[in-house]
DRENMAR-954095 format. One line per field, with one value per residue: residue number from 0; residue in three letters; chain; x, y, z of N, C-alpha, C, O, CB in turn. Coordinates in steps of 0.05 Angstrom, whole numbers, plus 5000, padded with zeros to 4 digits. Last residue first. Glycine has a CB too. Example, Ala and Ser with C-alpha at 12.3 -4.5 7.8 and 13.67 -1.06 7.14 Angstrom:
% residues 2
lummar = [1 / 0]
torro = [SER / ALA]
zase = [A / A]
nu = [5257 / 5264]
nv = [4955 / 4886]
nw = [5142 / 5156]
cau = [5273 / 5246]
cav = [4979 / 4910]
caw = [5143 / 5156]
cu = [5258 / 5264]
cv = [5001 / 4934]
cw = [5157 / 5156]
ou = [5268 / 5285]
ov = [5023 / 4934]
ow = [5161 / 5169]
cbu = [5282 / 5226]
cbv = [4988 / 4911]
cbw = [5114 / 5181]
***
This chain:
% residues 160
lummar = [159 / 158 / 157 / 156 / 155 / 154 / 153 / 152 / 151 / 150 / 149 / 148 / 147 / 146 / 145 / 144 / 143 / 142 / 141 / 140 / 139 / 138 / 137 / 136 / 135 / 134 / 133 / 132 / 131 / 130 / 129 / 128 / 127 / 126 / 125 / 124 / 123 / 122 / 121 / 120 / 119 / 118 / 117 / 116 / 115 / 114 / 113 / 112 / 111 / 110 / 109 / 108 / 107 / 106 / 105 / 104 / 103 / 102 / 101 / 100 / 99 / 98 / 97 / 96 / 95 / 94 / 93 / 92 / 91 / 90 / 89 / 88 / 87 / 86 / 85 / 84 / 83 / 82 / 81 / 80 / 79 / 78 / 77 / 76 / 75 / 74 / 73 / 72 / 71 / 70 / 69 / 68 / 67 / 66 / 65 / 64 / 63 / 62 / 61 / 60 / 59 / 58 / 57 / 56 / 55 / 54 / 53 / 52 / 51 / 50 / 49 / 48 / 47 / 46 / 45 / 44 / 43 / 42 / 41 / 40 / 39 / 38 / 37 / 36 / 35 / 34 / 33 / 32 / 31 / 30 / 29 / 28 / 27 / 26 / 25 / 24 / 23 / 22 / 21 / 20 / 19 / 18 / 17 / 16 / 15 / 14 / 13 / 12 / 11 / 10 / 9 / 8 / 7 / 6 / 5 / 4 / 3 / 2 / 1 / 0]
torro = [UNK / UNK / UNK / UNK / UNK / UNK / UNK / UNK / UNK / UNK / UNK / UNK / UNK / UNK / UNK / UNK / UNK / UNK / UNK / UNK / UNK / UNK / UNK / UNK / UNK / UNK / UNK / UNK / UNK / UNK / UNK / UNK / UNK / UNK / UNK / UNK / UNK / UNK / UNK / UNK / UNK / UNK / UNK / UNK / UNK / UNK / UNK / UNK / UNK / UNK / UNK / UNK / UNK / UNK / UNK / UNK / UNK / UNK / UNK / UNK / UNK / UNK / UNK / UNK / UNK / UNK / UNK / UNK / UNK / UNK / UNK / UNK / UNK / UNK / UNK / UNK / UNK / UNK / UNK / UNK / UNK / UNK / UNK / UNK / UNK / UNK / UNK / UNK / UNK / UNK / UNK / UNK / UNK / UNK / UNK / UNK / UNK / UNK / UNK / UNK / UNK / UNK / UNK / UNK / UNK / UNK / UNK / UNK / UNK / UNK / UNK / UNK / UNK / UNK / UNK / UNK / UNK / UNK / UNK / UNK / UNK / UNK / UNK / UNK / UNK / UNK / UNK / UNK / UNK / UNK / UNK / UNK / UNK / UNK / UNK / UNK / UNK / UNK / UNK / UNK / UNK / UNK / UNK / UNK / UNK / UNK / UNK / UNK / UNK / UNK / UNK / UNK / UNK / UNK / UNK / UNK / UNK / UNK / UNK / UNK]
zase = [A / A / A / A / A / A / A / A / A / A / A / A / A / A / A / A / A / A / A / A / A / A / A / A / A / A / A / A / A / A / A / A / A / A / A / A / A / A / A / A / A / A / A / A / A / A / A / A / A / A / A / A / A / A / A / A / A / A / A / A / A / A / A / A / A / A / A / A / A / A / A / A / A / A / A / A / A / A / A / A / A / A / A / A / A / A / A / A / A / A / A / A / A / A / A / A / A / A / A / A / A / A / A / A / A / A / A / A / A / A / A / A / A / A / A / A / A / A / A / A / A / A / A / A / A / A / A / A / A / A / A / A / A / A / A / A / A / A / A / A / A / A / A / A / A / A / A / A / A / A / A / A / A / A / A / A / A / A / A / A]
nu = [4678 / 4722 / 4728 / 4720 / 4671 / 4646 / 4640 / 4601 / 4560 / 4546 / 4540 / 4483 / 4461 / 4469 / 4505 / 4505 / 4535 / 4587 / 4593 / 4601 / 4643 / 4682 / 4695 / 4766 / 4774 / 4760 / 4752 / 4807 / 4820 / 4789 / 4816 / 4861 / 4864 / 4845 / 4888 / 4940 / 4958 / 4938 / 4973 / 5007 / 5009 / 4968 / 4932 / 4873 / 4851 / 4784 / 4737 / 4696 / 4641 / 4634 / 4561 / 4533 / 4500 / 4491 / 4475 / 4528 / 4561 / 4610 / 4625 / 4562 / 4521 / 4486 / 4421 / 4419 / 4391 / 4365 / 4392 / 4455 / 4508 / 4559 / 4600 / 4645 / 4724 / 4770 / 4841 / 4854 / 4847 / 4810 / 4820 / 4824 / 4804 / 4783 / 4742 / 4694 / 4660 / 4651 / 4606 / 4589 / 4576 / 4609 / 4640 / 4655 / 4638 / 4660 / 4653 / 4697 / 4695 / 4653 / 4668 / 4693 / 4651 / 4617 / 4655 / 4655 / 4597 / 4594 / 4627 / 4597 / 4544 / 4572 / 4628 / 4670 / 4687 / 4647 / 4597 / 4564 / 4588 / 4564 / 4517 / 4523 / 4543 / 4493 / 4464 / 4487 / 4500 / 4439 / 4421 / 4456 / 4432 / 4371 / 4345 / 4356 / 4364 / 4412 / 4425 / 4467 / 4522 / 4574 / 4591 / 4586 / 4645 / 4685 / 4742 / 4791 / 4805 / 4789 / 4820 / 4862 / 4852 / 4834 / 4901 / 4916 / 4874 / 4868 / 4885 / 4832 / 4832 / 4864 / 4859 / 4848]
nv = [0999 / 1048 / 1098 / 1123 / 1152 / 1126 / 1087 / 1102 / 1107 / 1053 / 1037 / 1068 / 1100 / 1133 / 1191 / 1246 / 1264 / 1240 / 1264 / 1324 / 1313 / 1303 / 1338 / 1353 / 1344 / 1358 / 1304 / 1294 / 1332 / 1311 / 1252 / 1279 / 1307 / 1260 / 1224 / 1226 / 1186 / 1123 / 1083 / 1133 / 1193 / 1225 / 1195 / 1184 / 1163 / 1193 / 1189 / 1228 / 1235 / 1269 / 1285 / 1328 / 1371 / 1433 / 1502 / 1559 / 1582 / 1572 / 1550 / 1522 / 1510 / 1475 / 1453 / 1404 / 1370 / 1308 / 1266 / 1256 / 1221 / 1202 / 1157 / 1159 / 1112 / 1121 / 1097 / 1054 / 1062 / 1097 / 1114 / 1173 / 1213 / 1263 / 1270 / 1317 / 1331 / 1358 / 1372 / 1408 / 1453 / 1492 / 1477 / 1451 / 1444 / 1450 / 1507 / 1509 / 1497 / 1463 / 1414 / 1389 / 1383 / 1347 / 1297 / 1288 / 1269 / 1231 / 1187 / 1187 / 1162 / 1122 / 1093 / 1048 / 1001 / 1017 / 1012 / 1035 / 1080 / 1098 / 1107 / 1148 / 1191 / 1202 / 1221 / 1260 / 1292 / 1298 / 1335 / 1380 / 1393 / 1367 / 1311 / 1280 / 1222 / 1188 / 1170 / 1127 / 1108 / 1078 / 1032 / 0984 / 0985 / 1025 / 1067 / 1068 / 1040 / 1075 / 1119 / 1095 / 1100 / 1165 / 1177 / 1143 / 1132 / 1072 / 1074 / 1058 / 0992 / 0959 / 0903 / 0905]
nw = [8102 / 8079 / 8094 / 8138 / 8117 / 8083 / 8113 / 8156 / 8121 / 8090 / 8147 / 8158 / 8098 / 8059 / 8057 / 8053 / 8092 / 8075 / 8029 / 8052 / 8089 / 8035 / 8004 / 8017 / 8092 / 8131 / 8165 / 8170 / 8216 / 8258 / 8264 / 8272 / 8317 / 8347 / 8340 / 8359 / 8394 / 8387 / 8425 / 8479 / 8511 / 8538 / 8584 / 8585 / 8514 / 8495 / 8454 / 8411 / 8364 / 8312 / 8281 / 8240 / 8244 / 8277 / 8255 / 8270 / 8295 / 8283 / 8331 / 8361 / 8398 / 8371 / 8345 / 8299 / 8244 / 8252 / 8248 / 8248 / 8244 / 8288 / 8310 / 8364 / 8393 / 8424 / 8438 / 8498 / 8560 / 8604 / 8646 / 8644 / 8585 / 8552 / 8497 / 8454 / 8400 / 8349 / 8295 / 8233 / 8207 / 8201 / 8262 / 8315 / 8378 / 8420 / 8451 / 8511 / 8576 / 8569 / 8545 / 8582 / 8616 / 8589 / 8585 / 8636 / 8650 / 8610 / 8630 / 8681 / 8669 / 8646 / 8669 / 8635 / 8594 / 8541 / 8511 / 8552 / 8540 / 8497 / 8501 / 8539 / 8516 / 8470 / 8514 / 8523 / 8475 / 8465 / 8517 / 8506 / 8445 / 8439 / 8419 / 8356 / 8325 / 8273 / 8220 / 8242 / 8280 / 8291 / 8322 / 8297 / 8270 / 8321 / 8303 / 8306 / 8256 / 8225 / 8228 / 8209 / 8158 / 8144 / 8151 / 8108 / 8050 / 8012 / 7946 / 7903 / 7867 / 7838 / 7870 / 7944]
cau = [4650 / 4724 / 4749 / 4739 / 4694 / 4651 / 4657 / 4631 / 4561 / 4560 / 4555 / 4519 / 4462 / 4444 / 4511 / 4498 / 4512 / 4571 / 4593 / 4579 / 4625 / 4681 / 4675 / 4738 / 4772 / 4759 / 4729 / 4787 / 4840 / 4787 / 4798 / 4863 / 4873 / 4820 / 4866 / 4933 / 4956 / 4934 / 4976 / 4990 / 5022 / 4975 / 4963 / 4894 / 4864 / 4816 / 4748 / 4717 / 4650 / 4638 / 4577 / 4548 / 4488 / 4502 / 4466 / 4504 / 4525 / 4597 / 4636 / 4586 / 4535 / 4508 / 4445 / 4418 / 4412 / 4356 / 4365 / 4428 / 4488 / 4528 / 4602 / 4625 / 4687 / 4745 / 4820 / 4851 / 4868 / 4817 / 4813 / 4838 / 4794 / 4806 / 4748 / 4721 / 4656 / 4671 / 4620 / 4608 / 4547 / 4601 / 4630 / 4683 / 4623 / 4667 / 4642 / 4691 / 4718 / 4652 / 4649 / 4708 / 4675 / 4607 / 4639 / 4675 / 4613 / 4573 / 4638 / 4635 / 4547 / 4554 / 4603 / 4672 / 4688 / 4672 / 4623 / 4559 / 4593 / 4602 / 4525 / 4505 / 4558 / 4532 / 4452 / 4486 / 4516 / 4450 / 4411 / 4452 / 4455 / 4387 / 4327 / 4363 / 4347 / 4405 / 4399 / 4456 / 4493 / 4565 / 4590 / 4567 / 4619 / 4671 / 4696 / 4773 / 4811 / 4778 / 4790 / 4865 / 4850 / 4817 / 4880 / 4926 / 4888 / 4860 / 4897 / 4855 / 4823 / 4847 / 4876 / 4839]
cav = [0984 / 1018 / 1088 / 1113 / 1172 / 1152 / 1071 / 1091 / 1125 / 1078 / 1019 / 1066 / 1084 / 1124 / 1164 / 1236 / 1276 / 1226 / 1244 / 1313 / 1322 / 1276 / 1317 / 1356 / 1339 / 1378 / 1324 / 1277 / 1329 / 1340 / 1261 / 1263 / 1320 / 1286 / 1212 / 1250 / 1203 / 1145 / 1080 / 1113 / 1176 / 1229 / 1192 / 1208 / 1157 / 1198 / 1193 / 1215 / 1228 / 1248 / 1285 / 1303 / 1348 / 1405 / 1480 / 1526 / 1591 / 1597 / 1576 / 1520 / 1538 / 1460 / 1478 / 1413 / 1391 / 1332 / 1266 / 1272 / 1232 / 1201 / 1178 / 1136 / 1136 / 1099 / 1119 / 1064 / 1049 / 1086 / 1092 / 1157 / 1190 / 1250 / 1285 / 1299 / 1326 / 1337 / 1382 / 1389 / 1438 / 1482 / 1491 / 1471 / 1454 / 1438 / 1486 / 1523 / 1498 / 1488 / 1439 / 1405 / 1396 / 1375 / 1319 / 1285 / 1290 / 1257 / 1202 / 1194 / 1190 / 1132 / 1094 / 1070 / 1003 / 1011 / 0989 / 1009 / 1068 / 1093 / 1088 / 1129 / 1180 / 1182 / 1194 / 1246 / 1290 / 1291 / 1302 / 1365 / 1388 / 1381 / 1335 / 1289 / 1235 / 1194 / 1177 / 1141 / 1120 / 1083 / 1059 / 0991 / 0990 / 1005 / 1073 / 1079 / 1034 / 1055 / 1126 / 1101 / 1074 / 1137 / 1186 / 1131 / 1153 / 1090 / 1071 / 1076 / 1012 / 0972 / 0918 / 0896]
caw = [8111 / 8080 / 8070 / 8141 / 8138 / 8071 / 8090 / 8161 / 8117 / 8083 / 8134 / 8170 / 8128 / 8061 / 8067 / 8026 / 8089 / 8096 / 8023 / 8033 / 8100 / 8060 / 7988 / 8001 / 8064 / 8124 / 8154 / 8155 / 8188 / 8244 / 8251 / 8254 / 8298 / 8341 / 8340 / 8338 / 8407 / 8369 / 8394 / 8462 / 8486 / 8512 / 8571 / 8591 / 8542 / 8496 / 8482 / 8415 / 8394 / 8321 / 8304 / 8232 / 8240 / 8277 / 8273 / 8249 / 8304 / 8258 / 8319 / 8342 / 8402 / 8389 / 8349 / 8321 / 8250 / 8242 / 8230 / 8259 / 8230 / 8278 / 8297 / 8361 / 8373 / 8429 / 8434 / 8476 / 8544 / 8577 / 8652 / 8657 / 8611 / 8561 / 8526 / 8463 / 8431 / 8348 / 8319 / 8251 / 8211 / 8173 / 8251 / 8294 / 8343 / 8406 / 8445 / 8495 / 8558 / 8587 / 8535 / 8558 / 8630 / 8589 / 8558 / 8625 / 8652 / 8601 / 8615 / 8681 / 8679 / 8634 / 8678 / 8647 / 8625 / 8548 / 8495 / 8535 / 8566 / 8495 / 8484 / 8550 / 8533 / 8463 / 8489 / 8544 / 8486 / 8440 / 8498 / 8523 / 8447 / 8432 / 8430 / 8386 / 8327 / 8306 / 8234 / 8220 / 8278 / 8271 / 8337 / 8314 / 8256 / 8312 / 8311 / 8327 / 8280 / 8222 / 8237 / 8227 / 8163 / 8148 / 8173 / 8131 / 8069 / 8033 / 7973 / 7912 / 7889 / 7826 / 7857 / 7918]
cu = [4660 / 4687 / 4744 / 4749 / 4719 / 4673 / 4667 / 4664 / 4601 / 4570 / 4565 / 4532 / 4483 / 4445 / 4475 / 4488 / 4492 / 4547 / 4574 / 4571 / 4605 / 4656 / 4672 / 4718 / 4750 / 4771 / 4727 / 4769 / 4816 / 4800 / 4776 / 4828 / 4864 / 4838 / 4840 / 4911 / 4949 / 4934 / 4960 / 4991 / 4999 / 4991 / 4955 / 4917 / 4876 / 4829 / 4772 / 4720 / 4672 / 4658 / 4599 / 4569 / 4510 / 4494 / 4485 / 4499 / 4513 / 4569 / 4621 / 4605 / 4559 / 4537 / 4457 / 4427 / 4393 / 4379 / 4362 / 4413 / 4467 / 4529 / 4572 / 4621 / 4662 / 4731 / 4795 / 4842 / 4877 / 4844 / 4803 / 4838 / 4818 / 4801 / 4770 / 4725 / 4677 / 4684 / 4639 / 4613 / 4569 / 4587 / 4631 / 4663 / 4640 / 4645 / 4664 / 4677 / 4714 / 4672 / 4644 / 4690 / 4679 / 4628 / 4636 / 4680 / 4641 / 4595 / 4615 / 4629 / 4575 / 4559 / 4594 / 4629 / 4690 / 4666 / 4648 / 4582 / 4582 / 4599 / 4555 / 4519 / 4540 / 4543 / 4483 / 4474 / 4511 / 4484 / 4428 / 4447 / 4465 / 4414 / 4338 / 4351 / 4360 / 4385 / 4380 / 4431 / 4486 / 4531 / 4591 / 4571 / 4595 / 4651 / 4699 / 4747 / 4801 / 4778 / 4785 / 4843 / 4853 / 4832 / 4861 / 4910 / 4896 / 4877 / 4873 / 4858 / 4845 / 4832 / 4856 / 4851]
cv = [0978 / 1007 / 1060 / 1096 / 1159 / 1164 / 1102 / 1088 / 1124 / 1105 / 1041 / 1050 / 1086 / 1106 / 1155 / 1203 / 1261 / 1236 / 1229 / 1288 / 1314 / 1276 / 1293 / 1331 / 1340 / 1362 / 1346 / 1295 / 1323 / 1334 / 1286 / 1258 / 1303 / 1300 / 1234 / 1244 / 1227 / 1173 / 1106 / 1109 / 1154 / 1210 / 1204 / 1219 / 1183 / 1179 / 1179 / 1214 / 1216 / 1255 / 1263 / 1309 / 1326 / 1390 / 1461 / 1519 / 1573 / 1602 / 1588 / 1544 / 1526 / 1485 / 1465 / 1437 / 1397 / 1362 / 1288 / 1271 / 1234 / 1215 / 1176 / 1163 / 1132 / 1126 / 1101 / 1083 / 1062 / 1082 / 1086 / 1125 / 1178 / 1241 / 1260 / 1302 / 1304 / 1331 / 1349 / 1393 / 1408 / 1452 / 1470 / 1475 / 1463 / 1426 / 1475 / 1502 / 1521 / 1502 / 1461 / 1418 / 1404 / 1388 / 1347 / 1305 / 1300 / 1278 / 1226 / 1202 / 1202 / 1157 / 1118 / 1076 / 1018 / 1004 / 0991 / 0986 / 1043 / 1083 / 1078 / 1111 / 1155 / 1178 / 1180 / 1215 / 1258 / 1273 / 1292 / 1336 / 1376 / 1381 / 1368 / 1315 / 1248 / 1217 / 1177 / 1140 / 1135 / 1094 / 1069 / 1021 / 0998 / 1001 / 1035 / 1071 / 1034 / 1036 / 1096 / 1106 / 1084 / 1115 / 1165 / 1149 / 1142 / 1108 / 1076 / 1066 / 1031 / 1000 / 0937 / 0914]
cw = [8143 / 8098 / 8072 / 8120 / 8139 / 8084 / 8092 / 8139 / 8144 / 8096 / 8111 / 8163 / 8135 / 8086 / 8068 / 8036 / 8068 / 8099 / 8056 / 8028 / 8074 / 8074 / 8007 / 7997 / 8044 / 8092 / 8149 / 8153 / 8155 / 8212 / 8243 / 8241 / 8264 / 8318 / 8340 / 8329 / 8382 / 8393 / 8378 / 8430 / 8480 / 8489 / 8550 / 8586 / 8552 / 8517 / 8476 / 8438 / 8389 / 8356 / 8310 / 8255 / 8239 / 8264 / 8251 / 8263 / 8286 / 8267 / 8304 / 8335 / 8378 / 8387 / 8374 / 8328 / 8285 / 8249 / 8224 / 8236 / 8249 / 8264 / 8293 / 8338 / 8366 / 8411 / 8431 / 8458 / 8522 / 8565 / 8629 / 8656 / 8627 / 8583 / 8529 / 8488 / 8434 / 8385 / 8332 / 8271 / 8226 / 8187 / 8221 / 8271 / 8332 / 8376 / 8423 / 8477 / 8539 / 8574 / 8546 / 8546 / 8604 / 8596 / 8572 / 8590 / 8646 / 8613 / 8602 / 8656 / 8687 / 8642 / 8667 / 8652 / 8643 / 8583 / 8519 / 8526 / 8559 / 8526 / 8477 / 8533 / 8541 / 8493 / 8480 / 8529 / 8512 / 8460 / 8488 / 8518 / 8480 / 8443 / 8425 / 8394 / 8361 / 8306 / 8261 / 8232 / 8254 / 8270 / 8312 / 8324 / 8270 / 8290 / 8290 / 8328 / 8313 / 8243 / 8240 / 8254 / 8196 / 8159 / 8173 / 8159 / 8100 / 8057 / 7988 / 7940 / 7898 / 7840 / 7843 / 7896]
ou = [4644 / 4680 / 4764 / 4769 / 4740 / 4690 / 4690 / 4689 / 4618 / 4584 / 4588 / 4543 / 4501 / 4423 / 4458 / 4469 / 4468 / 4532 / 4555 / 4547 / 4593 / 4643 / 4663 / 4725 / 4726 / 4775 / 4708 / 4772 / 4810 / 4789 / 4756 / 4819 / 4862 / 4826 / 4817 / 4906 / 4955 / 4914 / 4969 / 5003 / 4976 / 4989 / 4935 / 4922 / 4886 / 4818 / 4778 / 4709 / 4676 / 4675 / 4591 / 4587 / 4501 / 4470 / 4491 / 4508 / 4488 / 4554 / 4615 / 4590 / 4581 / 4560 / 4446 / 4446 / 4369 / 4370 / 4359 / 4418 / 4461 / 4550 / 4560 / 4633 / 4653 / 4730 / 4795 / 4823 / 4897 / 4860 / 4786 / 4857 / 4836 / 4794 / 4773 / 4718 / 4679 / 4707 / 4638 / 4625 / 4557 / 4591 / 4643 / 4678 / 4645 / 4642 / 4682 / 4683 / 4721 / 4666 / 4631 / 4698 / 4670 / 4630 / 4650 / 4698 / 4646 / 4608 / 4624 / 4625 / 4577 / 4572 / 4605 / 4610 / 4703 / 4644 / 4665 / 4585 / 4599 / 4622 / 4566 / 4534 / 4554 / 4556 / 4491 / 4477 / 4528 / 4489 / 4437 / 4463 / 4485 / 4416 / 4326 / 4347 / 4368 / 4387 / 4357 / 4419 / 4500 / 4517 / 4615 / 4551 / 4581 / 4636 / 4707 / 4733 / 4801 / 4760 / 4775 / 4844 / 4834 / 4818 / 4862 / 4908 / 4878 / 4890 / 4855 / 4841 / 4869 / 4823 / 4833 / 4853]
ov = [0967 / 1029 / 1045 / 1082 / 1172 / 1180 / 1107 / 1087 / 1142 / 1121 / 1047 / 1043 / 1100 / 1096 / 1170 / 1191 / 1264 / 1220 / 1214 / 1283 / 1293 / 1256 / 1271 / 1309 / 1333 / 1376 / 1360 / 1306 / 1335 / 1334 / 1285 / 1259 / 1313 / 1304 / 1226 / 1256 / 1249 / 1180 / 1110 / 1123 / 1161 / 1210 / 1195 / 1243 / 1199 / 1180 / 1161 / 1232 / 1200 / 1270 / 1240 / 1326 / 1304 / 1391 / 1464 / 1521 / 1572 / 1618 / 1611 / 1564 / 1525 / 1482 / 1452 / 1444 / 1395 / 1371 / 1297 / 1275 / 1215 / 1228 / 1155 / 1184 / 1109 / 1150 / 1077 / 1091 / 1077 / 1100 / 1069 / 1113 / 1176 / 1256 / 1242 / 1322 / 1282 / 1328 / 1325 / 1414 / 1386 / 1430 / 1449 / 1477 / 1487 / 1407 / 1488 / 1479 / 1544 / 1522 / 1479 / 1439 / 1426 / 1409 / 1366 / 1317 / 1323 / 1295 / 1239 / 1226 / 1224 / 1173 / 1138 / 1065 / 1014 / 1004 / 0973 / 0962 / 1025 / 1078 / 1062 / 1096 / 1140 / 1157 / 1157 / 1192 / 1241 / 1249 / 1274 / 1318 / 1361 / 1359 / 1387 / 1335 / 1236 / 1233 / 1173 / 1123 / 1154 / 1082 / 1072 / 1033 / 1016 / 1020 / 1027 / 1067 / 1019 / 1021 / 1091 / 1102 / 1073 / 1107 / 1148 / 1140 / 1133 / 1099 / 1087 / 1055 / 1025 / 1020 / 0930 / 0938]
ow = [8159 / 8106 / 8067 / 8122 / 8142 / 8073 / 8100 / 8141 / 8146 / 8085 / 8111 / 8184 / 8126 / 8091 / 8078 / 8025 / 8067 / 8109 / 8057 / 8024 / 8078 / 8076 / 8001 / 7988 / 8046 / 8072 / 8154 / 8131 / 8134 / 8190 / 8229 / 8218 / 8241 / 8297 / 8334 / 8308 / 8389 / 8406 / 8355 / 8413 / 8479 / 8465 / 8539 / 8583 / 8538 / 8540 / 8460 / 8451 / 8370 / 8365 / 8313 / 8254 / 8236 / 8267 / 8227 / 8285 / 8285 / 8257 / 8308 / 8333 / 8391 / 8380 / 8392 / 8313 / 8291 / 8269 / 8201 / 8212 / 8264 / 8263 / 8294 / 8341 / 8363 / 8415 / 8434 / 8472 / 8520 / 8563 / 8630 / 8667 / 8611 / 8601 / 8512 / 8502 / 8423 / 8392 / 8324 / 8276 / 8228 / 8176 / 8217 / 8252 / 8337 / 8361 / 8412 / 8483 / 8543 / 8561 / 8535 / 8535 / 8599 / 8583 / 8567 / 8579 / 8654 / 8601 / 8583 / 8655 / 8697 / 8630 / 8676 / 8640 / 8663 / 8594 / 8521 / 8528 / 8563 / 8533 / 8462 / 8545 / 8555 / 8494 / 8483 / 8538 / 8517 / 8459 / 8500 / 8515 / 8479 / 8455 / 8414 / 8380 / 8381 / 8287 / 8269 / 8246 / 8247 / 8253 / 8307 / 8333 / 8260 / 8291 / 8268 / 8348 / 8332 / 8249 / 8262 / 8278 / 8207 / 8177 / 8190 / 8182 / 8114 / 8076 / 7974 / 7954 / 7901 / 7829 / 7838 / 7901]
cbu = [4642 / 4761 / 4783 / 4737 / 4685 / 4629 / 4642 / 4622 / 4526 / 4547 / 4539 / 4527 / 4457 / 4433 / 4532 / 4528 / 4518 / 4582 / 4625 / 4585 / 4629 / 4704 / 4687 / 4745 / 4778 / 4773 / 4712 / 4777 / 4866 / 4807 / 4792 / 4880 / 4905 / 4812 / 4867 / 4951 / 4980 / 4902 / 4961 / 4962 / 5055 / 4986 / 4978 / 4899 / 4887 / 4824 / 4731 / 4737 / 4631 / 4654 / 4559 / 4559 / 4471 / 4500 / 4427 / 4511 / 4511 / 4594 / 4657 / 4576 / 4547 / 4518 / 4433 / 4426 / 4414 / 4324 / 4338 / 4432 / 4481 / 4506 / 4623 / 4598 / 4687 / 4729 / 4826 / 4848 / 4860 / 4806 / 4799 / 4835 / 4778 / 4827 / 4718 / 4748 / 4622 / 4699 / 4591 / 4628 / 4522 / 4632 / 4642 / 4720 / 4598 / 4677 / 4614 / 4712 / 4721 / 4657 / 4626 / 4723 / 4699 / 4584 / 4600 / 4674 / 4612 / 4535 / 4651 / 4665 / 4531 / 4529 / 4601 / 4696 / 4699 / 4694 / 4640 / 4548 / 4579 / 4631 / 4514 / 4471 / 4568 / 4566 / 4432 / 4467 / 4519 / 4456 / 4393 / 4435 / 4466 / 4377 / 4325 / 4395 / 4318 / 4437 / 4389 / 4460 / 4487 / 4572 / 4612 / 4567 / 4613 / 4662 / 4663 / 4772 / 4826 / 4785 / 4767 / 4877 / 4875 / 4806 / 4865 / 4962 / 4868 / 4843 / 4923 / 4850 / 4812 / 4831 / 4895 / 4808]
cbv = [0950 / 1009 / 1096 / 1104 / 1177 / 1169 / 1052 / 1062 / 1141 / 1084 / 0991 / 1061 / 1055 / 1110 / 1165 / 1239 / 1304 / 1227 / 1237 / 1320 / 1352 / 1279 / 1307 / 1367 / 1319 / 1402 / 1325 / 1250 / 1294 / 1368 / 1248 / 1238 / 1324 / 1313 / 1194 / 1256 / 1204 / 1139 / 1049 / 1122 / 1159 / 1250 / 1162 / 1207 / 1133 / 1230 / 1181 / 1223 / 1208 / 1231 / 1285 / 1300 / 1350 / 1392 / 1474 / 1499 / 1628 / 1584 / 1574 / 1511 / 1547 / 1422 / 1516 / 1399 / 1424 / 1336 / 1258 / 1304 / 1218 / 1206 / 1179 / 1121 / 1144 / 1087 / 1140 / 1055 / 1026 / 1101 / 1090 / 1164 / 1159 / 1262 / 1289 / 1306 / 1317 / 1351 / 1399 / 1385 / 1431 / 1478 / 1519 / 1448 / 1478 / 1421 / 1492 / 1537 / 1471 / 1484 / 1434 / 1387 / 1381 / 1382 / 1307 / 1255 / 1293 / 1260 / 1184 / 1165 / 1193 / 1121 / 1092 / 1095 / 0994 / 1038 / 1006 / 1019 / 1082 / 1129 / 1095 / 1132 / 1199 / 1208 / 1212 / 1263 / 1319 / 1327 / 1300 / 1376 / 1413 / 1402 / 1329 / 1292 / 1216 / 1204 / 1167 / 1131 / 1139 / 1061 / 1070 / 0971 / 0968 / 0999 / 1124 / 1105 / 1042 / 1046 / 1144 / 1116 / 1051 / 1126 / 1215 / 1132 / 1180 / 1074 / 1089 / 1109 / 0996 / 0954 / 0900 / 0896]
cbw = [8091 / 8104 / 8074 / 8161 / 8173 / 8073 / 8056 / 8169 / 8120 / 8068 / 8125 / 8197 / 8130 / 8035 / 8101 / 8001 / 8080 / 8120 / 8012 / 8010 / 8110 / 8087 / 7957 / 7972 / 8062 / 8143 / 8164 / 8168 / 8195 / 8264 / 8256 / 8269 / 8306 / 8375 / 8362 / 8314 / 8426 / 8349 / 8383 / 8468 / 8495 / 8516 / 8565 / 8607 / 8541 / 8505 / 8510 / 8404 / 8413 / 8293 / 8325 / 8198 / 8217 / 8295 / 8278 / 8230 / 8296 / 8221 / 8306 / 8317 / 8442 / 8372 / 8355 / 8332 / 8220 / 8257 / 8240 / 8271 / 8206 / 8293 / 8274 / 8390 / 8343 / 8471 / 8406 / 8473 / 8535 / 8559 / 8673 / 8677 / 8596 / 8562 / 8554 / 8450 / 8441 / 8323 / 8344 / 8245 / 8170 / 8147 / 8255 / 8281 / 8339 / 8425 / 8436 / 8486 / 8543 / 8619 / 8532 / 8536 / 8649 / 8608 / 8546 / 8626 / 8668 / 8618 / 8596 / 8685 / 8703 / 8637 / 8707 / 8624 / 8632 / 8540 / 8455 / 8510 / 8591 / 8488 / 8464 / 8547 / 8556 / 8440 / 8451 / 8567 / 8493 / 8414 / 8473 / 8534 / 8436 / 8432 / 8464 / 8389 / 8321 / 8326 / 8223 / 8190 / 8300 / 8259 / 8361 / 8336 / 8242 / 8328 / 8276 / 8325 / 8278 / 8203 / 8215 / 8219 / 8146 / 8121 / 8169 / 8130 / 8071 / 8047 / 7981 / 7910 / 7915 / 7819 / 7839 / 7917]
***
């Protein structure tokens, strides 16, 4: 529409990944276990992999090291065999969580990613890309700010 700024080719990209349905505002979570096994439950839903594959598939890379990159974001990833495509799901927490992060914040704005194994594919920069995205100014506020998921999708990916 004329008149609108571009949208950044990371967002359109996000846009690609996270369905409007894989959009949670105002996920409620016990703690970071929970929180983790609640999105693999709801990404096994959309894809053709089994609930308890991809939790564990989470915790392995969390063994790793956490994937709390901190200032209250964490960004739980993992790499599947038996995904095609990248796949996200993004929340807002009702309530901050602790999720061992670098800086020791507690969490509130999570996005799930899963990975095809292959590194190539149509988004093989699909976590860089959306780290990238939430270190832009006024992105983390704006989704903190999001009154649902329809805003609060628009805020990360530039579009409803």
């Amino acid at each position: 529409m004329a008149g609108e700024p571009p949208v950044p080719s990371d967002a359109a990209s996000l846009g690609r990944i996270l369905a409007p349905d894989g959009v949670l505002h105002g996920l409620r979570a016990a703690g970071k276990a929970a929180l983790l096994g609640d999105l693999a439950r709801r990404a096994a839903r959309a894809l053709p992999i089994d609930g308890a594959e991809l939790l564990a598939a989470l915790l392995r890379r969390e063994d790793l090291g956490s994937t709390g990159v901190g200032d209250g974001v964490a960004l739980p990833h993992a790499r599947l065999e038996a995904l095609a495509r990248p796949f996200g799901i993004l929340a807002r927490l009702r309530e901050p969580i602790a999720f061992d992060a670098i800086d020791e914040a507690p969490v509130d704005l999570v996005c799930l990613l899963l990975l095809p194994a292959d590194a190539g594919g149509e988004h093989p920069n699909a976590l860089a890309c959306i780290a990238r995205r939430l270190r832009e100014p006024g992105i983390a506020a704006a989704l903190r700010g999001a009154r649902d998921a329809a805003t609060l999708r628009a805020a990360l990916c530039g579009r409803p």
